[in-house]
VOGU-3710 file (C-alpha; in Angstrom, 3 decimals, decimal comma):
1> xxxxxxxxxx> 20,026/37,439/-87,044  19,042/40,464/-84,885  19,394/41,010/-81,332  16,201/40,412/-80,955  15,519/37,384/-82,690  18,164/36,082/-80,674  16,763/37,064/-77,610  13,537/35,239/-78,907  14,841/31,650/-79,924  16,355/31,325/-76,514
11> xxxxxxxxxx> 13,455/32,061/-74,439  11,721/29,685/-76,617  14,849/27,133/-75,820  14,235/28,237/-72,196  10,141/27,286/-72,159  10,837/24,305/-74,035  13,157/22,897/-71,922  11,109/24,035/-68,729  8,032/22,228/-70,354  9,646/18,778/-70,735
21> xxxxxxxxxx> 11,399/19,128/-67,305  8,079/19,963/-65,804  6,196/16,906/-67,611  9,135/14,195/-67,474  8,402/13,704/-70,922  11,351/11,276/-72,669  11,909/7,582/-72,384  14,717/8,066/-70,172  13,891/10,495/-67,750  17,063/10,616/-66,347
31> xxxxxxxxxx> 19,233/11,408/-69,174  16,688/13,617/-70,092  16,490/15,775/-67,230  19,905/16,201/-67,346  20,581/17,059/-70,781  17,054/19,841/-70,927  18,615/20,943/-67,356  21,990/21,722/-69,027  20,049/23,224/-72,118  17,789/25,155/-69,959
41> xxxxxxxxxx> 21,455/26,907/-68,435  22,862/27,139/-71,565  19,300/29,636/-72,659  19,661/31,351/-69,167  23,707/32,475/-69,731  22,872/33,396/-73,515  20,080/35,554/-72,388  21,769/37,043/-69,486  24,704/38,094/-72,520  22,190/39,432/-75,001
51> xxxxxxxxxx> 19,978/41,618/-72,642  21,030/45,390/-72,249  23,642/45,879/-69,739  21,771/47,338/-66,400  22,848/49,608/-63,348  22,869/46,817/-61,518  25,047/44,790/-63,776  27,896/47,384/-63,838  27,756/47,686/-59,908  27,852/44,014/-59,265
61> xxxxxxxxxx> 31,256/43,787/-61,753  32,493/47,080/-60,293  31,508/46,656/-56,286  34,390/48,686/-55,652  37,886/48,229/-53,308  38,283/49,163/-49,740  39,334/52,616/-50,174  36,353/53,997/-52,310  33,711/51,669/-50,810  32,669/52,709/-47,307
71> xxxxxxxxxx> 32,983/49,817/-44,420  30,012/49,218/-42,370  30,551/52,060/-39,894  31,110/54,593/-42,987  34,590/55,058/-42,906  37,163/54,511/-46,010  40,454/53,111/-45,715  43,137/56,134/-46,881  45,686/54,931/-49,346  48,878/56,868/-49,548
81> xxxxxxxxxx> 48,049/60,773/-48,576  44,511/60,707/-50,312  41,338/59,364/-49,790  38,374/59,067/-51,208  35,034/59,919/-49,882  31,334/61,108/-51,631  33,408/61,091/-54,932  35,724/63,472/-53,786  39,759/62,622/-53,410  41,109/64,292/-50,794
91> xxxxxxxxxx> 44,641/64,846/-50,301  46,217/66,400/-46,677  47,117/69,746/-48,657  44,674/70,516/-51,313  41,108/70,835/-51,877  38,656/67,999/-52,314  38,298/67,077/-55,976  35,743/65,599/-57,604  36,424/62,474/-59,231  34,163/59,814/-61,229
101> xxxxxxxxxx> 36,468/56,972/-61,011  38,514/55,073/-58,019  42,136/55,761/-58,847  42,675/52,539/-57,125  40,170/49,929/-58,923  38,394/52,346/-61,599  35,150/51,620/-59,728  32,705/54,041/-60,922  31,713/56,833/-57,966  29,269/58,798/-59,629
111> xxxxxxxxxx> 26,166/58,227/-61,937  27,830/59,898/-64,646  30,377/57,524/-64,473  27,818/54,721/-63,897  25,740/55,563/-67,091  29,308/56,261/-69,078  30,334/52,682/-68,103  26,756/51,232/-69,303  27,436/53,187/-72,917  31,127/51,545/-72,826
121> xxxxx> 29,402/48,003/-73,016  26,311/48,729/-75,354  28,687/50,046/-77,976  30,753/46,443/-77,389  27,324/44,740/-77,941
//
């Protein structure tokens, strides 16, 4: 079975199970409504695992740690003698380098590190 096809048969698992909950179709509704309610998840989680891994995906697992996320006042917490600011790490004695991922949590900082983390979990697929 392809990708596909699997992405298919549970979005037909989803609409079928929407259908009966919609119609209260069974002879025990309430046993029913649980079980197509639980089937209905199960669809929802298998197509959430099959569907190509998005920008927003990787940012929601990778939200990033106090020192390479700014607060809400824009400031980042230093760790050590660096910090981290605009994808830079900054130390008190040398010059800014650019960096694509926190040293810290290995939250991606740049969109080149964004789109290298998105290729990381397609080739997993």
């Amino acid at each position: 079975m392809t990708w596909e096809e699997a992405i298919a048969l549970f979005e037909k698992q989803l609409t079928a199970a929407q259908v009966v909950l919609d119609s209260g179709f069974g002879s025990n509704p309430g046993e029913n409504n649980s079980l197509y309610r639980r089937r209905k998840e199960m669809a929802e989680i298998a197509l959430s695992a099959l569907r190509p891994v998005s920008r927003e995906r990787v940012e929601k697992v990778w939200s990033g740690c106090p020192y390479c996320k700014e607060d809400s006042d824009g400031y980042v917490q230093k760790f050590g003698a660096y910090s981290i600011q605009n994808g830079e790490l900054t130390t008190g004695h040398c010059k800014p380098q650019k960096i694509k991922f926190c040293p810290h949590c290995s939250s991606p900082l740049t969109d080149e590190a964004v789109e290298m983390v998105m290729e990381r979990m397609e080739t997993i697929r």
